[in-house]
Structures are given as structure tokens and as C-alpha cells.
C-alpha positions as YAML, in Angstrom:
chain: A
units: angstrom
residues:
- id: 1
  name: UNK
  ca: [9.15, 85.91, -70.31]
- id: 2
  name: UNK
  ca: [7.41, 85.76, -66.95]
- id: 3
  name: UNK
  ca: [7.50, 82.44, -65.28]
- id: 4
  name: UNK
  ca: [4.24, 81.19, -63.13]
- id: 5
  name: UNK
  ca: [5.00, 79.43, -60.09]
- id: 6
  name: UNK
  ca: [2.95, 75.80, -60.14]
- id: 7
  name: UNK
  ca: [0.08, 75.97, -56.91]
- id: 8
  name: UNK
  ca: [1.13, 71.92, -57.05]
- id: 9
  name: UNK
  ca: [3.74, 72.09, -54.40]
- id: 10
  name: UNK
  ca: [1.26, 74.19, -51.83]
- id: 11
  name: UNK
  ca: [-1.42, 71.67, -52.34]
- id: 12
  name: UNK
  ca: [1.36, 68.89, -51.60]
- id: 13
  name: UNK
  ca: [2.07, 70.54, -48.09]
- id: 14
  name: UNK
  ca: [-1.64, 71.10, -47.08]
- id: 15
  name: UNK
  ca: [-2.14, 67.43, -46.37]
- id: 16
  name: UNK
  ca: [1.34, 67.33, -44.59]
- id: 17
  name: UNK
  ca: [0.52, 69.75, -42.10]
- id: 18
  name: UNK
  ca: [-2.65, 68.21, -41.31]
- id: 19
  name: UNK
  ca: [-0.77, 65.04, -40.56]
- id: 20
  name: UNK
  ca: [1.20, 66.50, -38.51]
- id: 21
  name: UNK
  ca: [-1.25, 68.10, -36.41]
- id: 22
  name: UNK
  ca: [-3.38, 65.09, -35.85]
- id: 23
  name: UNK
  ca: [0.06, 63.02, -34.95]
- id: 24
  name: UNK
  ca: [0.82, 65.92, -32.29]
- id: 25
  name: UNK
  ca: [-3.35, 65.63, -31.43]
- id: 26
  name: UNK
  ca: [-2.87, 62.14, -30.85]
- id: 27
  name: UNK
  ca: [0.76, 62.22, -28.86]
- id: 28
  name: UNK
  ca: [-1.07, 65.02, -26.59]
- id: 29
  name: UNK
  ca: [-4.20, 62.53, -25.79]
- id: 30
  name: UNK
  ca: [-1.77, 59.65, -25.42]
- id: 31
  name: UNK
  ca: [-0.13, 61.88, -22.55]
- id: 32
  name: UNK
  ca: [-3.12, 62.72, -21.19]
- id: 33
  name: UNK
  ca: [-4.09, 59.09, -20.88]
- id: 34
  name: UNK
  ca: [-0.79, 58.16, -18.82]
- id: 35
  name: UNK
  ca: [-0.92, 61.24, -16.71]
- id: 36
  name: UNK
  ca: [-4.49, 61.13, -15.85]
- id: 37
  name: UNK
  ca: [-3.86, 58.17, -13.23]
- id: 38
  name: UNK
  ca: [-0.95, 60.61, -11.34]
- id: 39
  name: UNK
  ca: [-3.02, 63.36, -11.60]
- id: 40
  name: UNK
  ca: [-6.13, 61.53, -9.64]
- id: 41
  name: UNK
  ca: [-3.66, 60.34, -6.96]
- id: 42
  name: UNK
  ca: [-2.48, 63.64, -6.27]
- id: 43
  name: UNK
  ca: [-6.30, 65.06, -6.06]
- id: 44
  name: UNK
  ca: [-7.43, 61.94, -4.16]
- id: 45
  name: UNK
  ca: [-4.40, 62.49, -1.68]
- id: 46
  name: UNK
  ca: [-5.86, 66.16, -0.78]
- id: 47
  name: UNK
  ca: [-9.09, 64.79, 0.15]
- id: 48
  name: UNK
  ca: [-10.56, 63.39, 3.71]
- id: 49
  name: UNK
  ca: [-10.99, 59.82, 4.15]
- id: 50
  name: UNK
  ca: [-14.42, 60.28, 3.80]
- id: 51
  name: UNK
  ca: [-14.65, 62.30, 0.40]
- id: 52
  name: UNK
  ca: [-12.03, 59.55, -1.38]
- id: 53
  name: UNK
  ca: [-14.44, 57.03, -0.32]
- id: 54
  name: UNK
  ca: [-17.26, 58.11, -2.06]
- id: 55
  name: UNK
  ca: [-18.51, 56.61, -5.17]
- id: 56
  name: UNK
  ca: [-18.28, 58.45, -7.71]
- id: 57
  name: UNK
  ca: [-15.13, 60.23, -6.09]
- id: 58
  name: UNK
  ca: [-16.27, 63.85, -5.18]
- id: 59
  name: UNK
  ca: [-13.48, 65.72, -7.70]
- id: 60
  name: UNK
  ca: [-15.01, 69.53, -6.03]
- id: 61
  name: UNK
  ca: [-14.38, 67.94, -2.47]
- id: 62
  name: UNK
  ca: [-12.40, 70.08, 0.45]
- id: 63
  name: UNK
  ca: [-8.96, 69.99, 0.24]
- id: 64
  name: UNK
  ca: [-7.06, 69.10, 3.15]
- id: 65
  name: UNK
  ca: [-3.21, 67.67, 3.98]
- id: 66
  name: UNK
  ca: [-4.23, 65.45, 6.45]
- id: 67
  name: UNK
  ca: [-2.87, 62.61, 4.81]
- id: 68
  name: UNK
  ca: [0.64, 63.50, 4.24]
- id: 69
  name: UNK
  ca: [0.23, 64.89, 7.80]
- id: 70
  name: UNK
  ca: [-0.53, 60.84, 9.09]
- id: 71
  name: UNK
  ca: [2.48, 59.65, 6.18]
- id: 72
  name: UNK
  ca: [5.01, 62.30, 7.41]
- id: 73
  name: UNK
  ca: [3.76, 60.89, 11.67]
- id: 74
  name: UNK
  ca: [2.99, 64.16, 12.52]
- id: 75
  name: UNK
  ca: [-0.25, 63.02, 13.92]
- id: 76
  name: UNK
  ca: [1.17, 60.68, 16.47]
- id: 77
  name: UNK
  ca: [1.98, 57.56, 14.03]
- id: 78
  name: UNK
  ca: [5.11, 55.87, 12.75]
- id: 79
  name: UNK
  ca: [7.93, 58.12, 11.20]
- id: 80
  name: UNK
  ca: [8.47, 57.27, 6.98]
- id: 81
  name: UNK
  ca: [12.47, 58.61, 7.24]
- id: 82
  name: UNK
  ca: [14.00, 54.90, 7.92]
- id: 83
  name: UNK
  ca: [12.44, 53.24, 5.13]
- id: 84
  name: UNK
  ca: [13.23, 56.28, 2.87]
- id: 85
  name: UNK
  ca: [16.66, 56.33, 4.35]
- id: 86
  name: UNK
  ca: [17.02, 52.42, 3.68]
- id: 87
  name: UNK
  ca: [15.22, 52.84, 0.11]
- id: 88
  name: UNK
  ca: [18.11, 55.16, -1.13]
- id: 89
  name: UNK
  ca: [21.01, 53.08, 0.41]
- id: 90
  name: UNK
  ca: [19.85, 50.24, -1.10]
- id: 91
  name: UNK
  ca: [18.62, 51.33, -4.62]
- id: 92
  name: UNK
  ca: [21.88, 53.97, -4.88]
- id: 93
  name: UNK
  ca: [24.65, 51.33, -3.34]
- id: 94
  name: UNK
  ca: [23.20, 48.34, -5.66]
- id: 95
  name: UNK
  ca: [22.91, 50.73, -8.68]
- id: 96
  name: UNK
  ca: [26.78, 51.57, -8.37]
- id: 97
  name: UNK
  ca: [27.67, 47.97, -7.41]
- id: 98
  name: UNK
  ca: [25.77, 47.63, -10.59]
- id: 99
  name: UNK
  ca: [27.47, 49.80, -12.93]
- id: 100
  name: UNK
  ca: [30.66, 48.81, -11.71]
- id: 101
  name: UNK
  ca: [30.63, 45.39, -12.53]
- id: 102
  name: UNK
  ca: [28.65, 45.73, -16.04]
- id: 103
  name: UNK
  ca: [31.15, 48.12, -17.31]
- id: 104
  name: UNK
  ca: [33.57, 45.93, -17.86]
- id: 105
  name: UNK
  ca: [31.54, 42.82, -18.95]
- id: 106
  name: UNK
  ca: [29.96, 45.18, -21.18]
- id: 107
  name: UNK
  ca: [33.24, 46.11, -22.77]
- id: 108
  name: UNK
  ca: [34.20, 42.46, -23.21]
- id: 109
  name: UNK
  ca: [31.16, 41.68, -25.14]
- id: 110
  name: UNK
  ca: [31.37, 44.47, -27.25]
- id: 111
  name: UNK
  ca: [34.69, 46.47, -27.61]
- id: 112
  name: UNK
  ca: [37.33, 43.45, -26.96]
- id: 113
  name: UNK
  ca: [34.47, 40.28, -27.50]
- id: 114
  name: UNK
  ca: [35.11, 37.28, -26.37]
- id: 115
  name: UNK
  ca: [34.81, 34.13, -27.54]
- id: 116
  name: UNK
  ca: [30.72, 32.98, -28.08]
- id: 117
  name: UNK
  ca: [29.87, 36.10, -26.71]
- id: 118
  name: UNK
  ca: [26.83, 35.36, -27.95]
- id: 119
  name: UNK
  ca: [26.21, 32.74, -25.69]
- id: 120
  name: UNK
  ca: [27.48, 34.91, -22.93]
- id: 121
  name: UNK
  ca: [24.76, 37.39, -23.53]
- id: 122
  name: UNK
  ca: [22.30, 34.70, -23.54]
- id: 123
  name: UNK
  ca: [23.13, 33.53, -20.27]
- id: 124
  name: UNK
  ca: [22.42, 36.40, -18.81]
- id: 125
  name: UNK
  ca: [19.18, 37.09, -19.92]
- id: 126
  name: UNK
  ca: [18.16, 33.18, -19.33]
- id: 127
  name: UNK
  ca: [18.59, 34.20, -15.21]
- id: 128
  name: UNK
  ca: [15.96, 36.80, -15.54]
- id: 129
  name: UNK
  ca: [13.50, 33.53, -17.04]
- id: 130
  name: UNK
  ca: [13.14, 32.05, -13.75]
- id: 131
  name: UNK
  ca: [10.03, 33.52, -11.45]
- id: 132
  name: UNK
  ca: [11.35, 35.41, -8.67]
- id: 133
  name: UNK
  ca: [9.37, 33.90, -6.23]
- id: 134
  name: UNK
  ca: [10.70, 30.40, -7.24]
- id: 135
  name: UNK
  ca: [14.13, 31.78, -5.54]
- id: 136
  name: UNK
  ca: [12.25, 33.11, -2.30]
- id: 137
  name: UNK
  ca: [12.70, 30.42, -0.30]
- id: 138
  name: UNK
  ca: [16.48, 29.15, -0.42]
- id: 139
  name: UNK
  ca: [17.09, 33.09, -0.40]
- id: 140
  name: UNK
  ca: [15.47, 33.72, 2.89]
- id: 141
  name: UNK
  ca: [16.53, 30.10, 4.37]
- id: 142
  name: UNK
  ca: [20.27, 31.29, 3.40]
- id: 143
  name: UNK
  ca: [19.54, 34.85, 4.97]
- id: 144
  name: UNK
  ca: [17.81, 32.92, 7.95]
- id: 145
  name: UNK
  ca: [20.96, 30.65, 8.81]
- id: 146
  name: UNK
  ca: [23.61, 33.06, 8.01]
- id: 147
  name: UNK
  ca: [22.41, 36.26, 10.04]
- id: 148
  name: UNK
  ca: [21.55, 38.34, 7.52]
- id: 149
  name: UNK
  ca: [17.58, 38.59, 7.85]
- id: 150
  name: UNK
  ca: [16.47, 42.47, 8.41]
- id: 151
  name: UNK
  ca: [19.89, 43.62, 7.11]
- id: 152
  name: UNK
  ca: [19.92, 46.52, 4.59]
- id: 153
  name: UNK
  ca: [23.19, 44.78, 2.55]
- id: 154
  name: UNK
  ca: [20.87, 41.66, 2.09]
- id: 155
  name: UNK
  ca: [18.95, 43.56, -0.29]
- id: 156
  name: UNK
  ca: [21.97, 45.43, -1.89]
- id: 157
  name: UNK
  ca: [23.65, 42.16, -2.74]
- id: 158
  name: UNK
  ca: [20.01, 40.85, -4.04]
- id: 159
  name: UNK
  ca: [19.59, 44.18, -5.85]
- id: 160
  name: UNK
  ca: [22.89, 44.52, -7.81]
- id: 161
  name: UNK
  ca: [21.92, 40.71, -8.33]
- id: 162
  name: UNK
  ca: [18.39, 41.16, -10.06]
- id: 163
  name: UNK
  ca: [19.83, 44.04, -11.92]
- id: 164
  name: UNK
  ca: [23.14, 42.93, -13.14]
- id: 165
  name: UNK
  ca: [21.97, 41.22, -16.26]
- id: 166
  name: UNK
  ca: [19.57, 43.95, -17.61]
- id: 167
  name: UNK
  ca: [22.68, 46.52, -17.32]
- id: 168
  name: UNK
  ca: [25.03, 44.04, -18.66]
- id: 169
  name: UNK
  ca: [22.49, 43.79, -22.17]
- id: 170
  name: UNK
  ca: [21.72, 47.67, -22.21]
- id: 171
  name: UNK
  ca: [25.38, 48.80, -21.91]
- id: 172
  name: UNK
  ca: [26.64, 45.97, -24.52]
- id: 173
  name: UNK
  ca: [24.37, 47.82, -26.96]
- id: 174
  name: UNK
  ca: [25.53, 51.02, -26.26]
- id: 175
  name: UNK
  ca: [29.30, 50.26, -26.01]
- id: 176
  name: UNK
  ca: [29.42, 48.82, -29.53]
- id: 177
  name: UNK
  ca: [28.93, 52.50, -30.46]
- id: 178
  name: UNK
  ca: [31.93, 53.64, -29.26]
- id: 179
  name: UNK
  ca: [34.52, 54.10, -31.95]
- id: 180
  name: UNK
  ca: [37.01, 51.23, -31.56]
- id: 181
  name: UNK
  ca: [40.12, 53.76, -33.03]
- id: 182
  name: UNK
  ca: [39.64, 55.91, -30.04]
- id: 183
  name: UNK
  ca: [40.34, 53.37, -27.61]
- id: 184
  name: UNK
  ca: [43.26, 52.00, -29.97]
- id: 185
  name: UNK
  ca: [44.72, 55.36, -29.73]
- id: 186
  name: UNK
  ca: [44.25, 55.42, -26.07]
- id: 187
  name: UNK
  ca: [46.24, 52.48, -25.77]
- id: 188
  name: UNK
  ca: [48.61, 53.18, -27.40]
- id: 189
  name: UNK
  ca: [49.11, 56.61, -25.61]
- id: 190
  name: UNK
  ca: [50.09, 53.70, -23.07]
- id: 191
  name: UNK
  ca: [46.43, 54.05, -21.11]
- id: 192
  name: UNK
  ca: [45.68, 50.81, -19.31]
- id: 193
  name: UNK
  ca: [42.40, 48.99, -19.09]
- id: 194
  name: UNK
  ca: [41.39, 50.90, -16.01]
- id: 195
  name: UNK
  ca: [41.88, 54.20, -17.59]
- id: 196
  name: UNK
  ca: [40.40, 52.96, -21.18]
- id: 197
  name: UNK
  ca: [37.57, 52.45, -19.22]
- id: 198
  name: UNK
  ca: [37.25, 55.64, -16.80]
- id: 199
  name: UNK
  ca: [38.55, 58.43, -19.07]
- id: 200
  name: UNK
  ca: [37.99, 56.96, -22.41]
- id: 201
  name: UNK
  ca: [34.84, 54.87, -22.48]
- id: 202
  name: UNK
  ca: [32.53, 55.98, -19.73]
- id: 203
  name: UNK
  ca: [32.36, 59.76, -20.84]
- id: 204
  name: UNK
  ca: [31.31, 58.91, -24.53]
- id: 205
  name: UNK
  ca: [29.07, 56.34, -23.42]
- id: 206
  name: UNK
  ca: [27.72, 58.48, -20.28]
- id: 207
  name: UNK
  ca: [23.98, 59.00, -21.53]
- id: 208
  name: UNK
  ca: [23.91, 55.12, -22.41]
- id: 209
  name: UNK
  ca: [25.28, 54.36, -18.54]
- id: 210
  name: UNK
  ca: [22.69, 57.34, -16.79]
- id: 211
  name: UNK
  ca: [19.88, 55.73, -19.09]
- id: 212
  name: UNK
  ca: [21.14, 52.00, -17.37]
- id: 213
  name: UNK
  ca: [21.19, 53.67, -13.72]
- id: 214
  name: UNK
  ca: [18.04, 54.78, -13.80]
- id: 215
  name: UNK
  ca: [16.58, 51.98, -14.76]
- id: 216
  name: UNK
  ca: [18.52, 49.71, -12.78]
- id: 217
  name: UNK
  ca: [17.59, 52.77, -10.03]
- id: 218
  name: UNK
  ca: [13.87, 52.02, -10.76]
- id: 219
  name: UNK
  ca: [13.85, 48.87, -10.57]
- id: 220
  name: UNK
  ca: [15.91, 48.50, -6.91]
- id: 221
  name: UNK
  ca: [13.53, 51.39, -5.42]
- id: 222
  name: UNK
  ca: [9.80, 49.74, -6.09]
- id: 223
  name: UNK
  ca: [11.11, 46.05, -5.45]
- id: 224
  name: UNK
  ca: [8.57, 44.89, -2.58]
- id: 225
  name: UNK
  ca: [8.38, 41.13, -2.58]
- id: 226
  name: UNK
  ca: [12.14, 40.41, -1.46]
- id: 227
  name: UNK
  ca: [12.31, 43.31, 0.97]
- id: 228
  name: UNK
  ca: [9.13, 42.25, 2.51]
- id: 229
  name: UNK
  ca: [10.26, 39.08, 3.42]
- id: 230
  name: UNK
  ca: [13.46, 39.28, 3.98]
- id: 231
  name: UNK
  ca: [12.87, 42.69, 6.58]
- id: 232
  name: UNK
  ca: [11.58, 43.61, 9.15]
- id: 233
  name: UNK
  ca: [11.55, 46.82, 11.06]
- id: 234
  name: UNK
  ca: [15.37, 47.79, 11.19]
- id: 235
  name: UNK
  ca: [15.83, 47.59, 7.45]
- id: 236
  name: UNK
  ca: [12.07, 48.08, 6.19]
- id: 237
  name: UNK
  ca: [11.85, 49.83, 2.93]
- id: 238
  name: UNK
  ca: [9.57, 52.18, 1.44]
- id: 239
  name: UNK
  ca: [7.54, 50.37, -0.63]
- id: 240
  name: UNK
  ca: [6.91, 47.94, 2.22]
- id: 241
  name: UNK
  ca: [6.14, 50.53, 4.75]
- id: 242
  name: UNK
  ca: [3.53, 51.93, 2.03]
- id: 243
  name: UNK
  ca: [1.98, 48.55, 2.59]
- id: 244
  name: UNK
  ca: [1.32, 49.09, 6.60]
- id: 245
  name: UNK
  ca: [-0.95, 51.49, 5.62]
- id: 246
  name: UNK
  ca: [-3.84, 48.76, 4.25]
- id: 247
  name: UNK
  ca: [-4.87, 47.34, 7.38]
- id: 248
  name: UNK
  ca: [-7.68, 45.25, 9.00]
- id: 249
  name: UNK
  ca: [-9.73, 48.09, 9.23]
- id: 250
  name: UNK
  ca: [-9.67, 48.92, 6.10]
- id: 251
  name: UNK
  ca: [-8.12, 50.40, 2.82]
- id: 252
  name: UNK
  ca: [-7.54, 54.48, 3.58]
- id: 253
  name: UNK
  ca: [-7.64, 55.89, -0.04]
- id: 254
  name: UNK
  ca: [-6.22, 59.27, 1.38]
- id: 255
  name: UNK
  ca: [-3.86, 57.88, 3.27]
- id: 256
  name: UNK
  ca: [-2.63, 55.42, 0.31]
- id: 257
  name: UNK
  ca: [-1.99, 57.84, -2.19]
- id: 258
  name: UNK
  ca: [0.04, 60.67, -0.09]
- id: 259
  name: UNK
  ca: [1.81, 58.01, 0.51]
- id: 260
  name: UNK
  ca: [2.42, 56.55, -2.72]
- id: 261
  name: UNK
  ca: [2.65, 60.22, -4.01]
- id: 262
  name: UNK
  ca: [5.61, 60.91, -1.94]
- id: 263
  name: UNK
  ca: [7.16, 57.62, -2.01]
- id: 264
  name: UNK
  ca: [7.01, 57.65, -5.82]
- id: 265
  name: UNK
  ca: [8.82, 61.72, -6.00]
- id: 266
  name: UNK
  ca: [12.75, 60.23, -5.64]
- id: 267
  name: UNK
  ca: [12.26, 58.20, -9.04]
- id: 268
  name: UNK
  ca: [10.04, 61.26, -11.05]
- id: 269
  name: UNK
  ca: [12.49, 63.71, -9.83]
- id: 270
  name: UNK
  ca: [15.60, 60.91, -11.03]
- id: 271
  name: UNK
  ca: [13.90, 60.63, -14.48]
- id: 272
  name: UNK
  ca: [12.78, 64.22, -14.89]
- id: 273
  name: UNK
  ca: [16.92, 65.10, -13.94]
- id: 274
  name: UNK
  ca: [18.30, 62.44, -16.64]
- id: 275
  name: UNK
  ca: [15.64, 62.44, -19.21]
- id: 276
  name: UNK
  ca: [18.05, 64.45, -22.07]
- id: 277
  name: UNK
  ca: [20.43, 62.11, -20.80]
- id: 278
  name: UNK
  ca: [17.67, 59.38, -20.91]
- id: 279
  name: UNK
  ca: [16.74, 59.90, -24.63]
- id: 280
  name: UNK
  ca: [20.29, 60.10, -25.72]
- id: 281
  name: UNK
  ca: [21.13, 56.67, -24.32]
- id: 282
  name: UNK
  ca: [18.23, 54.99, -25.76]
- id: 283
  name: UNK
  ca: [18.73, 55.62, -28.72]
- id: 284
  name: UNK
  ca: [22.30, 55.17, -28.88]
- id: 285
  name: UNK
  ca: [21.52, 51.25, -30.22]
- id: 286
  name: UNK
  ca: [18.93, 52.07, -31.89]
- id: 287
  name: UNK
  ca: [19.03, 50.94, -35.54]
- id: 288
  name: UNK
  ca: [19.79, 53.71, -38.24]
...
């Protein structure tokens, strides 16, 4: 006897597809809404001064690179390649100071815990509870008396500082992943702590540690309040030489977001580099 296949389950999927296109409707206009702000920047930046004044902007203005030509000094004004220069030795030396020292404290709060590790792990997120600016002054008085005002390794040492207990939390998560019997077997294979750590740990748990640089990355490349105190003009930053560029004069749109366009491409090109490696470490403590 013939069988008849039940319409049932076809009816059952209609509904799921339609779900599924309104979730991917909404995840596109969700995009849209975050990349609408970067995408204005970028059109304001190819305007003149007087087009990205205008209210409403004029969005069918001229286009023009006059104001990367002022950012870049090719006009006659003040050269951006020391602050970018001191940007990247400061956010790249504190984010490897960084990962060196949370490797290990990571591993002894996870791996091999210690005793109220708990209570470790709360310490270190209690130093991120006080204001920043509450520590401004005995930093810069300390920096003041001991020579170190305008010095690039000021804001290294602050950096790996600031970011220390962030990296310590997010690797903790992501080490307790690790399989404890492959580091038993390393061990006894005769592989020290050193090695446990350099051949054993850090390549399973590499998309966990890239996710923590970049952040930690992030973070060290748009700090402005410590570096604009604590600087001047030999170790001036980026973000703080963005900031010479809202004067008494006036606030140069243009000007402002070539500027901030450029200044902003090291950390989008970073995450656009590591973001499989980005995902992966995320959701490496992510509950199953």
C-alpha cells in the first residue's frame, strides 16, 4: 500500500524560516546602527571645513583630502608620527608586560589554585573600583619628583598597571579550559613550569590570550587622561595629539575626524586581524 507523506512537518518549518529571516533582518539593522557613526566620520572627514559645518551636514558636498593633508602636516603644521610612534610603544610594550605577568597568575588561579583563590580574584577586580582620577595626583606628584614626567615608560608601567587585573580575570576563565591531564603528562615528560607554560599552555589557550591582548591593546591605545597629564611633547600620544586639534578658534569637524579616522585604523585593523581568534577566545568560558 502507498504511504502519504503528512504536509505537517512543511507547515512546521514555514514559521522557522521566517524566524530566521527576521533574526538575520534585525542583526543586519543592528549593524547598520553601530556602523552608521564610522561611516559619517569617514564622509565628514572628506569634506571642507565649511561643508561639515553646515547644519544639516551637506551628505552630496565636494570631496576633498584636505584634512588628512593638515593631520598628516603636509600643509605646514605639526607632524602626527611621534605620537603614533609613542602610541604603539606604549600600548604593544604594556600589552606584553601584560601577558607576561598574567600568564602565570592566571595558571595559579586556575590550573594549580591556590589557596582562597577566590579572594585572590577578588582583589583584583576591587583595584579597578577606585576612579582613576582619584589616583591622578600622587601619580603625577611621584612622576614629578622622581624624573619621570614626559617619559614614554611612565605610561608603560601605568599601562601594564591599569590592565593587569582585567587580563588576570579573562585568562583565569580561559585557562580552566585547558585539560589538566595534558599538563600532568607534560610534567611528567619532565617539562618544567616554564615550558608547561610556553609549549604546553599558551598554544591551546592562544585564542583566549589574542582575545586578552587586544583588549588589553585597546584599552592602552585610547587611554587619554593619564597621558595627558603626565606628557608633554617628547612622549605625547595619539589620542592627546587628536586633542590639539580643538582649539580657541574653534572645533574643525574636518579636521577632527581625519584625524580620529586615522588614529582609530591601528585598533580596526588589530581586531579585524584577530577577530576568528577573537570569537574563539570568548567563548572559550562561556557556559555550555
Amino acid at each position: 500500500m502507498a504511504t502519504v507523506t503528512p504536509a505537517a512537518p512543511r507547515q512546521r518549518r514555514a514559521p522557522g524560516r521566517v524566524r530566521g529571516a527576521a533574526a538575520g533582518v534585525a542583526a543586519w539593522l543592528a549593524g547598520l546602527v553601530f556602523v552608521a557613526p564610522l561611516l559619517w566620520m569617514v564622509l565628514t572627514s572628506l569634506h571642507s571645513e565649511a561643508d561639515a559645518a553646515t547644519n544639516p551636514p551637506s551628505v552630496a558636498a565636494t570631496l576633498t583630502l584636505d584634512g588628512y593633508r593638515e593631520f598628516f602636516g603636509l600643509t605646514g603644521g605639526a607632524s602626527p608620527w611621534p605620537s603614533l610612534i609613542n602610541s604603539m610603544t606604549a600600548s604593544l610594550v604594556s600589552t606584553l608586560l601584560t601577558l607576561l605577568l598574567a600568564l602565570p597568575a592566571a595558571y595559579a588561579l586556575s590550573i594549580r589554585p591556590v589557596k582562597k583563590w577566590t579572594d585572590v580574584l577578588f582583589f583584583f577586580l576591587s583595584t579597578k573600583m577606585l576612579p582613576l582620577v582619584a589616583a591622578l595626583l600622587p601619580i603625577y606628584l611621584f612622576a614629578k619628583n622622581t624624573g619621570m614626567l614626559d617619559n614614554i615608560w611612565t605610561l608603560v608601567v601605568l599601562y601594564t598597571a591599569m590592565n593587569l587585573p582585567i587580563a588576570v580575570w579573562m585568562m583565569q576563565s580561559f585557562l580552566s579550559e585547558v585539560p589538566v591531564a595534558i599538563i600532568e603528562a607534560a610534567q611528567i615528560d619532565g617539562a618544567r613550569l616554564p615550558t608547561v607554560l610556553g609549549r604546553v599552555v599558551a598554544p591551546i589557550a592562544l585564542p583566549g590570550i589574542a582575545a586578552t591582548a587586544l583588549i588589553c591593546f585597546i584599552f592602552s591605545w585610547n587611554e587619554l587622561m593619564f597621558a595627558r597629564v603626565l606628557t608633554g611633547v617628547v612622549a605625547e600620544t595619539a589620542p592627546v595629539f587628536l586633542t590639539t586639534f580643538i582649539t580657541s578658534q574653534g572645533l574643525f569637524l574636518a579636521k577632527v575626524c581625519a584625524a580620529s579616522l586615522v588614529i582609530s585604523l591601528p585598533v580596526l585593523a588589530a581586531g579585524f586581524a584577530a577577530q576568528d581568534k577573537l570569537v574563539q577566545g570568548l567563548s572559550l568560558g562561556a557556559v555550555k
